[in-house]
C-alpha positions in Angstrom: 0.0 0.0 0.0 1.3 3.6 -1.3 1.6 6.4 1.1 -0.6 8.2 -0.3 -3.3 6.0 0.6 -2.4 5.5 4.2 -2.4 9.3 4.1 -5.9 9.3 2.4 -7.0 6.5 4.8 -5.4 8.4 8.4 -7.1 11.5 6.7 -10.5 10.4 6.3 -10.1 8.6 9.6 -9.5 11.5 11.2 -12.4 13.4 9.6 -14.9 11.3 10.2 -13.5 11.2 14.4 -14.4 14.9 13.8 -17.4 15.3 12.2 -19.1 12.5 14.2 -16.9 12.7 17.8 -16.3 16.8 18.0 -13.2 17.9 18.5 -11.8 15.6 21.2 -12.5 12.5 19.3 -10.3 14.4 16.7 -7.5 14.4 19.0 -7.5 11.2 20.4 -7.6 9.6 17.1 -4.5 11.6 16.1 -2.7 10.9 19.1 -3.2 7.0 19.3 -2.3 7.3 15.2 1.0 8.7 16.1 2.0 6.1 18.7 0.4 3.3 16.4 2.8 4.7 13.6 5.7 5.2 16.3 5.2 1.3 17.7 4.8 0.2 13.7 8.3 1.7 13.0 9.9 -0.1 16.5 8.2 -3.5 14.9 9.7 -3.0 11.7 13.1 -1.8 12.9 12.8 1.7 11.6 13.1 2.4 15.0 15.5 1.7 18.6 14.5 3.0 22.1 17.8 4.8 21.9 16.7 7.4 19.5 14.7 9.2 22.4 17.0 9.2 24.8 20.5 10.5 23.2 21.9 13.7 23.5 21.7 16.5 21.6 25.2 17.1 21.6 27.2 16.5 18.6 30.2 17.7 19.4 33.4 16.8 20.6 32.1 14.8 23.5 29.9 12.9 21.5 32.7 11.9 19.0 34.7 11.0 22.7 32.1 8.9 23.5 32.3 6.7 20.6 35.7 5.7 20.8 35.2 4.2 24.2 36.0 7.6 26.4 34.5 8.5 29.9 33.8 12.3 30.2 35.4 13.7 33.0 
């Protein structure tokens, strides 16, 4: 199946949670379509736990890190 039709099919979906659910069915169909699409990608191994949780820093101590060196 194309992107564009999960697209079509998450978009109608979503329009339909609106029209018949008001605006907080709206939101709650969003929000448990992005952790569906979040847990699909860990499934598929798109994904590792790790991407959350590592720093922002690119630096030098990131590049430290990698060969094996503690920060001090």
């Amino acid at each position: 199946m194309s992107m564009a039709v999960v697209g079509l099919l998450a978009g109608m979906a979503l329009g339909f949670a609106g029209y018949f659910g008001g605006f907080g069915a709206f939101l709650l169909v969003a929000a448990l379509g992005a952790v569906g699409f979040i847990a699909g990608r860990f499934v598929d191994g798109d994904l590792e736990p790790g991407d959350f949780f590592r720093s922002r820093e690119r630096g030098d101590s990131f590049r430290g890190r990698e060969r094996g060196d503690r920060r001090r």
